[in-house]
N, CA and C atoms as an extended XYZ file, in Angstrom:
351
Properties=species:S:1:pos:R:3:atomname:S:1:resname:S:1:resid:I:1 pbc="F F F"
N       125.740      193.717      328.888 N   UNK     1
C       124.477      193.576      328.180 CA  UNK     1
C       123.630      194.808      328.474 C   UNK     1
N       123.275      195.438      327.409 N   UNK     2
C       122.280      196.286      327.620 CA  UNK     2
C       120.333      195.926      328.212 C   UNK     2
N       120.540      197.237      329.246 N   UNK     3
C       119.185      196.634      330.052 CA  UNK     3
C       117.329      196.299      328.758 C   UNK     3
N       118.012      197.061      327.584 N   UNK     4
C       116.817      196.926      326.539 CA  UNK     4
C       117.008      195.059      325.995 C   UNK     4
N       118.201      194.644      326.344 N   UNK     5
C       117.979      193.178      325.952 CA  UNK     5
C       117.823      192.435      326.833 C   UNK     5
N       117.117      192.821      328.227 N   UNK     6
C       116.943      191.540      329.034 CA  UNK     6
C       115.270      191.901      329.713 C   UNK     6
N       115.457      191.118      330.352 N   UNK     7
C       113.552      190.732      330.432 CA  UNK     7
C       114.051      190.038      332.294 C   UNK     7
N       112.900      190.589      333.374 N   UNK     8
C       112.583      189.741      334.235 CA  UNK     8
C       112.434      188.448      334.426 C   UNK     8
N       112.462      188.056      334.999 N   UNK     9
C       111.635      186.228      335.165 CA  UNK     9
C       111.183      186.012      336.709 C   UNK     9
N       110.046      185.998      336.318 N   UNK    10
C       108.922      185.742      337.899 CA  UNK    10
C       109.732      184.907      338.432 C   UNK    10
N       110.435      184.990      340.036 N   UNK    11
C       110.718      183.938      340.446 CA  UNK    11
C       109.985      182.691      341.120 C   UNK    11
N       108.906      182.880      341.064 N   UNK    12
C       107.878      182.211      341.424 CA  UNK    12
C       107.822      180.787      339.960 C   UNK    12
N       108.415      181.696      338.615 N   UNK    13
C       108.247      180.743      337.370 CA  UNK    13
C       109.288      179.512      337.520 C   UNK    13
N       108.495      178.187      337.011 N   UNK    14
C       109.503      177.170      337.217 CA  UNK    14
C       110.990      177.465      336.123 C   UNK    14
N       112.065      177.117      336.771 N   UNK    15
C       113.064      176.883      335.859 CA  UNK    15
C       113.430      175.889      334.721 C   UNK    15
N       112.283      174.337      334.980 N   UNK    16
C       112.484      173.471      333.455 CA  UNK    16
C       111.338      173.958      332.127 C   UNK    16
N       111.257      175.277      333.015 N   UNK    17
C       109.838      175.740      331.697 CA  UNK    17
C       110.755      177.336      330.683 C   UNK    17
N       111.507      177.656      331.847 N   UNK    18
C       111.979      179.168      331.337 CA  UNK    18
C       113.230      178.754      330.403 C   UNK    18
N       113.290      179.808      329.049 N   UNK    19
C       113.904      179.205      328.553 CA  UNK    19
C       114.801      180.996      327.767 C   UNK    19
N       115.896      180.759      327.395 N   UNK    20
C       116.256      182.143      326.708 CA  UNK    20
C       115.927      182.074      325.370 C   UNK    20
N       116.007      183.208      324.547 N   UNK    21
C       115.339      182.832      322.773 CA  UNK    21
C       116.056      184.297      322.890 C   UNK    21
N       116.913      183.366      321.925 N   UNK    22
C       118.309      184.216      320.757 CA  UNK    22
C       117.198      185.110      319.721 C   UNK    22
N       118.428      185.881      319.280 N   UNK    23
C       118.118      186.835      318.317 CA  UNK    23
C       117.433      185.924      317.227 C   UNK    23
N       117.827      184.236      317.093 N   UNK    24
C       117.208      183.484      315.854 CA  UNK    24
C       115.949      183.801      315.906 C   UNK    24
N       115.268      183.582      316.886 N   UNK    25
C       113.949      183.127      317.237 CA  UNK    25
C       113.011      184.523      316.630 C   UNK    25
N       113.358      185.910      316.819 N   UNK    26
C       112.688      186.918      316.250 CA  UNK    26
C       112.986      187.271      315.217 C   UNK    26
N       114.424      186.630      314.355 N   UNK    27
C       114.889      186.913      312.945 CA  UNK    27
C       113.942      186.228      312.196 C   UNK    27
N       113.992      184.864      312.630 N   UNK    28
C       112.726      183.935      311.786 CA  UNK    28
C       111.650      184.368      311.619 C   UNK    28
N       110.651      184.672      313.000 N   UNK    29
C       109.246      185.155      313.054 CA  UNK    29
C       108.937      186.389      312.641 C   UNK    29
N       110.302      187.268      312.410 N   UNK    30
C       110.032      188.604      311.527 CA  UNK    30
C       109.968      188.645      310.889 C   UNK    30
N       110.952      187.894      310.378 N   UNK    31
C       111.011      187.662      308.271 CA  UNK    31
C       109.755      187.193      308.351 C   UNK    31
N       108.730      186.007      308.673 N   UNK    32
C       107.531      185.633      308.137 CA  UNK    32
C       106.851      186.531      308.762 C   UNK    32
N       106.449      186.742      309.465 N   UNK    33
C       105.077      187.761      310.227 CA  UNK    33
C       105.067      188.948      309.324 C   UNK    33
N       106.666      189.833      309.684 N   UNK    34
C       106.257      191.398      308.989 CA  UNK    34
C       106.835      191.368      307.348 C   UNK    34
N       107.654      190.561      306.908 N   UNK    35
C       108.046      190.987      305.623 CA  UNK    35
C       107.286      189.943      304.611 C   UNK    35
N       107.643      188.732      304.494 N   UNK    36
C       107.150      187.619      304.176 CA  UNK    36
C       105.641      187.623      304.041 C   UNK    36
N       104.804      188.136      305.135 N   UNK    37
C       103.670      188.039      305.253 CA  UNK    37
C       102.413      186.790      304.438 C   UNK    37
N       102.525      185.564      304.885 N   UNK    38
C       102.286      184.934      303.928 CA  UNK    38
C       100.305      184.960      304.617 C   UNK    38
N        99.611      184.369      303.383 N   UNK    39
C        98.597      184.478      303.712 CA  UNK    39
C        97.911      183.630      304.167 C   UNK    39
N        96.664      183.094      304.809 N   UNK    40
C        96.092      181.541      305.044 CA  UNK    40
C        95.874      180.980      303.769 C   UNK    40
N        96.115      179.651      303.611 N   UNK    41
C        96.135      178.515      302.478 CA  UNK    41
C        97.180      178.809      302.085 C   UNK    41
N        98.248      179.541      302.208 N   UNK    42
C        99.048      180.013      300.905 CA  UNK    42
C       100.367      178.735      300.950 C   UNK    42
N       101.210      178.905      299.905 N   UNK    43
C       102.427      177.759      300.497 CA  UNK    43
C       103.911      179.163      300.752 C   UNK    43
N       104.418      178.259      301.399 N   UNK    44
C       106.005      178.844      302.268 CA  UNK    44
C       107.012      177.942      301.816 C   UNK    44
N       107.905      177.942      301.306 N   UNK    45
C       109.171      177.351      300.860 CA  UNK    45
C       110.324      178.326      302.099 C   UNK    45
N       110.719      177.122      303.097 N   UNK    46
C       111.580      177.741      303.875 CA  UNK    46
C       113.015      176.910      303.764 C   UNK    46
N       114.444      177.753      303.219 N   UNK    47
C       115.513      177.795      303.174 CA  UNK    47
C       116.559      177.358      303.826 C   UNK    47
N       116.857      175.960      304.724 N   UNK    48
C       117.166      176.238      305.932 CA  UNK    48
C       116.436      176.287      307.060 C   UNK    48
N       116.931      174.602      307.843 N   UNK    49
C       116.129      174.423      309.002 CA  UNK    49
C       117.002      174.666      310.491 C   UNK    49
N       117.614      175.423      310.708 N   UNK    50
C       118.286      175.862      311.562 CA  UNK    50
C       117.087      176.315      312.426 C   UNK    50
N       117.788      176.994      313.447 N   UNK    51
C       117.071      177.904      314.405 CA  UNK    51
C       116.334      178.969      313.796 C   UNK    51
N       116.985      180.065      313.004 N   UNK    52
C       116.054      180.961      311.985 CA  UNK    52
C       114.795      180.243      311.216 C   UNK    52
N       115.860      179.164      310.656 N   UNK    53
C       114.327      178.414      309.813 CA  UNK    53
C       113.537      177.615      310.199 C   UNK    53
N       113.154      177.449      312.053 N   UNK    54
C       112.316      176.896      312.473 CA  UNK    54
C       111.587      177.918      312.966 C   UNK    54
N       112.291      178.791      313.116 N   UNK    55
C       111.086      179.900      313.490 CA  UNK    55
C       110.251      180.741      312.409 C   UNK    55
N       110.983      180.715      311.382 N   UNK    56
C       110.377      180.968      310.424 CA  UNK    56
C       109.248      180.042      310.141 C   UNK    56
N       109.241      179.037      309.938 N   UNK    57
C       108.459      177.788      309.683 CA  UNK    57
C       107.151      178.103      310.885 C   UNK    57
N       107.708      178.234      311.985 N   UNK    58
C       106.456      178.485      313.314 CA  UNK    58
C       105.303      179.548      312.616 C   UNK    58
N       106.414      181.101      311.615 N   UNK    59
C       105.620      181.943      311.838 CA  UNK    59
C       104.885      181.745      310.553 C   UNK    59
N       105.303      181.071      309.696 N   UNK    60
C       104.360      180.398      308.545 CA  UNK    60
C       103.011      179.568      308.881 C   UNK    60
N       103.621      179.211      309.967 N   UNK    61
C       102.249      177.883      310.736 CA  UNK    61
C       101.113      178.871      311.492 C   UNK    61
N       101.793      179.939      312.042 N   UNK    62
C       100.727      180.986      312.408 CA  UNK    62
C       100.058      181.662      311.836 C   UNK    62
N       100.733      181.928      310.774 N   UNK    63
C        99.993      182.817      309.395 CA  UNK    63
C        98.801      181.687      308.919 C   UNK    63
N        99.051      180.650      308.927 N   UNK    64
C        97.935      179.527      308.027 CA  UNK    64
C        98.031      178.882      307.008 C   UNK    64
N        99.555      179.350      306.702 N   UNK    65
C        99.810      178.543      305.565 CA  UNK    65
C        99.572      177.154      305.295 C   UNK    65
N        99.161      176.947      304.512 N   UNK    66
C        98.556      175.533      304.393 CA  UNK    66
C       100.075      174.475      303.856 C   UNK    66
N       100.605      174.709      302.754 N   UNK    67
C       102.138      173.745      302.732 CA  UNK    67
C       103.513      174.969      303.392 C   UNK    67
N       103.555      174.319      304.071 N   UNK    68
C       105.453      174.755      304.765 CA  UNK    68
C       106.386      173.564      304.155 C   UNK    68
N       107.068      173.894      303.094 N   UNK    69
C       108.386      173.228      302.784 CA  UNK    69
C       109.598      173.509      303.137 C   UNK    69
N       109.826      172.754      303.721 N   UNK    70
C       111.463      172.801      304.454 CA  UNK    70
C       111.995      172.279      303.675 C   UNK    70
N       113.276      172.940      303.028 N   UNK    71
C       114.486      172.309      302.369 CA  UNK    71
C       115.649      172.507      303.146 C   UNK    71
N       116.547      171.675      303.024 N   UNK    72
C       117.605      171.543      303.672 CA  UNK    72
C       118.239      170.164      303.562 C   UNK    72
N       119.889      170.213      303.880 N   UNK    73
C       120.283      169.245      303.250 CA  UNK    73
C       121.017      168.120      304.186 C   UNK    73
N       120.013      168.689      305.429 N   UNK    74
C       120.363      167.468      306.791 CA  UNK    74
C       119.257      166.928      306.818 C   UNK    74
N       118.870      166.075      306.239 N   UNK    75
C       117.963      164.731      306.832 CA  UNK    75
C       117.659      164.929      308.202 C   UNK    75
N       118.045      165.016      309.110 N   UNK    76
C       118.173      164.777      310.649 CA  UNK    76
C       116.992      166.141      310.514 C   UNK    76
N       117.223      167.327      310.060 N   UNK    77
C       116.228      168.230      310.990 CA  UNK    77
C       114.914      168.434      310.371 C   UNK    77
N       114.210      167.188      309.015 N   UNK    78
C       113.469      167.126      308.781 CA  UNK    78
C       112.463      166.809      310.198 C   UNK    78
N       112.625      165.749      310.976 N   UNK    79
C       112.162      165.562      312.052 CA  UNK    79
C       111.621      166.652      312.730 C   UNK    79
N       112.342      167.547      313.522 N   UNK    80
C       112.027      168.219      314.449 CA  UNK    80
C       111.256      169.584      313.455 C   UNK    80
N       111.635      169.487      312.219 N   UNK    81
C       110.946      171.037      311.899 CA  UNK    81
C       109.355      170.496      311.305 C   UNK    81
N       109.070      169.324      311.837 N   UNK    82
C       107.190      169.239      311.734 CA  UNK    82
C       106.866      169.121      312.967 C   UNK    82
N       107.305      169.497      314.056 N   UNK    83
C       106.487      170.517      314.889 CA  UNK    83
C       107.016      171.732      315.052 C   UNK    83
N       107.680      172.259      313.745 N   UNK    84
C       107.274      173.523      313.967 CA  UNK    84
C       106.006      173.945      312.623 C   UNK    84
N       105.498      172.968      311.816 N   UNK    85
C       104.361      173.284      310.809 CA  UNK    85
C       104.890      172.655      309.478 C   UNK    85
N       106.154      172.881      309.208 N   UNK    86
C       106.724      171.996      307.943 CA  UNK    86
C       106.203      170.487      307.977 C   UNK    86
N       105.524      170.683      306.357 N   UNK    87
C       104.499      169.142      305.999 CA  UNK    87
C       105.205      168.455      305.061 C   UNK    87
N       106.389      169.216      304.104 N   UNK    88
C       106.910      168.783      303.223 CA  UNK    88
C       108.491      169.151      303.386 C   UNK    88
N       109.143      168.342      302.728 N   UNK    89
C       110.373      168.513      302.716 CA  UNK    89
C       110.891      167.965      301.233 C   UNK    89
N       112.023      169.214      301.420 N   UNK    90
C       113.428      168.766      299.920 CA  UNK    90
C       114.451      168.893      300.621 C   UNK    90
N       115.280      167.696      299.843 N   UNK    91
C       116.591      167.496      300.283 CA  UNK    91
C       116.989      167.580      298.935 C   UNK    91
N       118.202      168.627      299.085 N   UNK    92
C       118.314      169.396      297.390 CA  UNK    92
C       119.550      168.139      296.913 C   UNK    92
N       120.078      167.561      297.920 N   UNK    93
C       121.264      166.229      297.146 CA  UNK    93
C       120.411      165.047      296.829 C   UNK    93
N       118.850      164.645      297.183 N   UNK    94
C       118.074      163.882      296.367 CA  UNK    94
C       117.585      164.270      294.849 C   UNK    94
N       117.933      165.246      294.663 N   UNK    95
C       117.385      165.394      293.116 CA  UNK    95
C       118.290      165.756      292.188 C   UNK    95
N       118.341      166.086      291.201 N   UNK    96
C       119.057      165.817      290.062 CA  UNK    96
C       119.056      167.240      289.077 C   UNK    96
N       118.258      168.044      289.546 N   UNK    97
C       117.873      169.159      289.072 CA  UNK    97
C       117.933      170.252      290.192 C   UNK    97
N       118.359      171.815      289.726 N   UNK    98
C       117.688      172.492      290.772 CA  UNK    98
C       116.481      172.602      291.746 C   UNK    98
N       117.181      172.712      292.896 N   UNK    99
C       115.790      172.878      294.036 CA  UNK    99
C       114.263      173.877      293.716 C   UNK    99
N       114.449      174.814      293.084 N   UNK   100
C       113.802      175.461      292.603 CA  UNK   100
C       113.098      175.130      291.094 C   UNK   100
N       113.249      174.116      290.931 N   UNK   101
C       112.461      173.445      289.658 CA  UNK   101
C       111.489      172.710      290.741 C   UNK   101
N       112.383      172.025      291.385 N   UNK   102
C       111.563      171.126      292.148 CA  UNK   102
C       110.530      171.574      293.054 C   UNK   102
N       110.623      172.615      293.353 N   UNK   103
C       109.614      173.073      294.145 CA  UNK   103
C       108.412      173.943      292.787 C   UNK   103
N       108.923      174.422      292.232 N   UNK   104
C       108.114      174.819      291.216 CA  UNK   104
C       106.793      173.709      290.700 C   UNK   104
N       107.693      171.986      290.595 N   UNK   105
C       106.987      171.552      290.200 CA  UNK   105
C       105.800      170.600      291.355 C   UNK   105
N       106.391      171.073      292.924 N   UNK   106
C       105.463      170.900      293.474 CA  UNK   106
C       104.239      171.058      294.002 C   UNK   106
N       104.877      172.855      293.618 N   UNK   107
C       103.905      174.243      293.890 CA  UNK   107
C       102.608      174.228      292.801 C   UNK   107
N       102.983      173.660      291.348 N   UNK   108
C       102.356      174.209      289.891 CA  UNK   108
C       102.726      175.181      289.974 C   UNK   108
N       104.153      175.776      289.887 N   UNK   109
C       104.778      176.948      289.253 CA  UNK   109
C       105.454      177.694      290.093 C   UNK   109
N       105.231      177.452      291.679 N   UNK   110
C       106.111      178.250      292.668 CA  UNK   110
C       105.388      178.490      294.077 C   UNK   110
N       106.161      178.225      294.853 N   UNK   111
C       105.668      179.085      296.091 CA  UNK   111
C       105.021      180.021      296.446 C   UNK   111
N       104.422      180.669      297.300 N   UNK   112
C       103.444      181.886      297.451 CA  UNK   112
C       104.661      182.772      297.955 C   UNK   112
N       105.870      182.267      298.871 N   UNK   113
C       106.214      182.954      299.741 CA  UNK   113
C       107.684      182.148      299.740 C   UNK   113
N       109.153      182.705      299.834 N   UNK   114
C       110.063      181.727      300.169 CA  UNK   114
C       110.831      182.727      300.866 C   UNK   114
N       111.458      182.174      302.018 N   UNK   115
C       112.322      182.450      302.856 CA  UNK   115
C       113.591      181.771      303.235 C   UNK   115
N       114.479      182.483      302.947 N   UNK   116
C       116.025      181.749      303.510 CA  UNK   116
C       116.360      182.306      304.367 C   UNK   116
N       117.247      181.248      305.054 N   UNK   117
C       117.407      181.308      306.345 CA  UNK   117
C       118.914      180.615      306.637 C   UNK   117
């Protein structure tokens, strides 16, 4: 491992608090922070609730986005991705039409911002 990918840890810091954060964790929060750039109130349609797309979702929740939609087609990680800011969710095998209608017609015409992940 190169010494530019590792980081200290106070040993003084507890160990059930320290935690490692994969390359997901800054792929997500980059795509929203520097490219994505979404604005306050705006909405986020995020692609995929994996590890990328919860961090993505975080960096949507930091920006201010007012709707974070998580789509994805596990039920199960609707749960955990509203604490990362996701208020809404699509599950693209509940509908009958493209996902992207459907969000269109949740948006009135579209997302501010969408990210896959």
């Amino acid at each position: 491992i190169h010494s530019g990918c590792l980081a200290k840890i106070n040993p003084l810091a507890p160990l059930d608090i320290v935690c490692i954060l994969s390359c997901g964790i800054s792929t997500g929060l980059g795509a929203t922070l520097n490219v994505a750039k979404p604005k306050k109130g705006s909405s986020v349609a995020i692609f995929g609730l994996g590890a990328v797309g919860l961090a993505a979702a975080e960096g949507a929740r930091i920006s201010g986005a007012s709707r974070i939609i998580g789509v994805d087609r596990n039920p199960k990680r609707f749960e955990e991705a509203r604490k990362f800011g996701v208020n809404e969710f699509v599950n693209p095998k509940d509908h009958d039409k493209p996902v992207q209608e459907v969000i269109a017609e949740m948006t009135n015409g579209g997302a501010d911002r969408s990210i896959e992940c």
